[in-house]
C-alpha positions as CSV (number, residue, x, y, z in Angstrom):
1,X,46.4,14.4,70.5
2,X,46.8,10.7,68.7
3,X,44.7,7.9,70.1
4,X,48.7,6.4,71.1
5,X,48.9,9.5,73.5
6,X,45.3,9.2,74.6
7,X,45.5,5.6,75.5
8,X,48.9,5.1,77.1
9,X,47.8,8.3,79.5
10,X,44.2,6.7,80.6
11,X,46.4,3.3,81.4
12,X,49.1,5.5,83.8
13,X,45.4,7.4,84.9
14,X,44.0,3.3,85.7
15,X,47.0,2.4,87.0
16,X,48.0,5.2,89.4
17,X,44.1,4.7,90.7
18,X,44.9,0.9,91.3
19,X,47.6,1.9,93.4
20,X,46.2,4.2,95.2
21,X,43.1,1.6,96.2
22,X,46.1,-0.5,97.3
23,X,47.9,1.4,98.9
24,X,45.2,3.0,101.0
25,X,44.1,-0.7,101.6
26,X,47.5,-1.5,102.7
27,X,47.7,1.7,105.1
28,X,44.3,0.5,107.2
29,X,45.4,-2.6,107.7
30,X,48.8,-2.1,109.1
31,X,50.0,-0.4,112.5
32,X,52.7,2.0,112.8
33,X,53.4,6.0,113.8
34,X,51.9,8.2,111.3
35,X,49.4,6.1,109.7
36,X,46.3,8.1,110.5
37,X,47.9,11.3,108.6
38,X,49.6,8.7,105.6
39,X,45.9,7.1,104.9
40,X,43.5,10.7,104.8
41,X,46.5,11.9,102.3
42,X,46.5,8.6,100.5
43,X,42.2,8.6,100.7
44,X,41.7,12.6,100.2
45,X,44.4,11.7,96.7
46,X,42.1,8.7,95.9
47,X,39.0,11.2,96.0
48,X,40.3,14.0,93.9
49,X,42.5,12.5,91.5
50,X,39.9,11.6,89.3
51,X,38.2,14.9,89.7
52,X,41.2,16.5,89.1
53,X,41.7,14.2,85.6
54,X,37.6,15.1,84.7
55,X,38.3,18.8,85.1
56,X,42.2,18.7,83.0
57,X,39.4,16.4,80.4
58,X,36.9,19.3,80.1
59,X,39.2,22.0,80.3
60,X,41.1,20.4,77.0
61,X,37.6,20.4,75.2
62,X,36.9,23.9,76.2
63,X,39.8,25.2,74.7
64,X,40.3,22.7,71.7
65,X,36.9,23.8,70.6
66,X,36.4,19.8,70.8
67,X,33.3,17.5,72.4
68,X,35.0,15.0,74.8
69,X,33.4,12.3,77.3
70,X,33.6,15.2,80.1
71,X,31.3,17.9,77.8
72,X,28.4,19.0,80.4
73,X,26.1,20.3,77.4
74,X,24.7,18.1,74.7
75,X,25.8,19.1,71.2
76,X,22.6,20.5,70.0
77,X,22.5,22.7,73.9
78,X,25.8,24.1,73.3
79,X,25.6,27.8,73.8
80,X,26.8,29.8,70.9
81,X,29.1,32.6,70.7
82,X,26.4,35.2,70.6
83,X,24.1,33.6,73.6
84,X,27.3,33.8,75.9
85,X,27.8,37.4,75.7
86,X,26.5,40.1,77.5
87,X,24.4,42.1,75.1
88,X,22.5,44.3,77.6
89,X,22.3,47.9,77.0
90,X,24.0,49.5,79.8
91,X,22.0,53.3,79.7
92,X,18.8,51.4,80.3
């Protein structure tokens, strides 16, 4: 992925967090119907949308073979193709 790519989708990642600050800001200071139900959906997305962006992060290093800022294992820790494998003997 370019550093372009990279960089314009951790601004819409800031930005869409700003918001969400906001907006659940926003929702506990006003009064109107609903706005018990609109603020837990606005706090629960606020909660797990960075979670969501650290797993999508990790996931993409996994698969690309790549270390990213979401790696759980040092370089020199990571497990190699031959540790991850089940080599027990199943007759014993």
């Amino acid at each position: 992925m370019k550093k372009n790519t990279k960089r314009i989708l951790a601004i819409v990642a800031i930005v869409l967090l700003v918001l969400l600050s906001i907006s659940t800001l926003v929702i506990a200071i006003l009064d109107f119907p609903g706005k018990e139900r609109l603020f837990m959906a606005s706090a629960l997305a606020m909660i797990f949308l960075p979670i969501l962006l650290w797993v999508y992060i990790w996931l993409y290093g996994v698969y690309a073979n790549k270390r990213t800022l979401a790696t759980v294992w040092p370089e020199d820790e990571l497990p190699t193709a031959e540790e991850t494998q089940d080599n027990s003997d199943p007759t014993t």
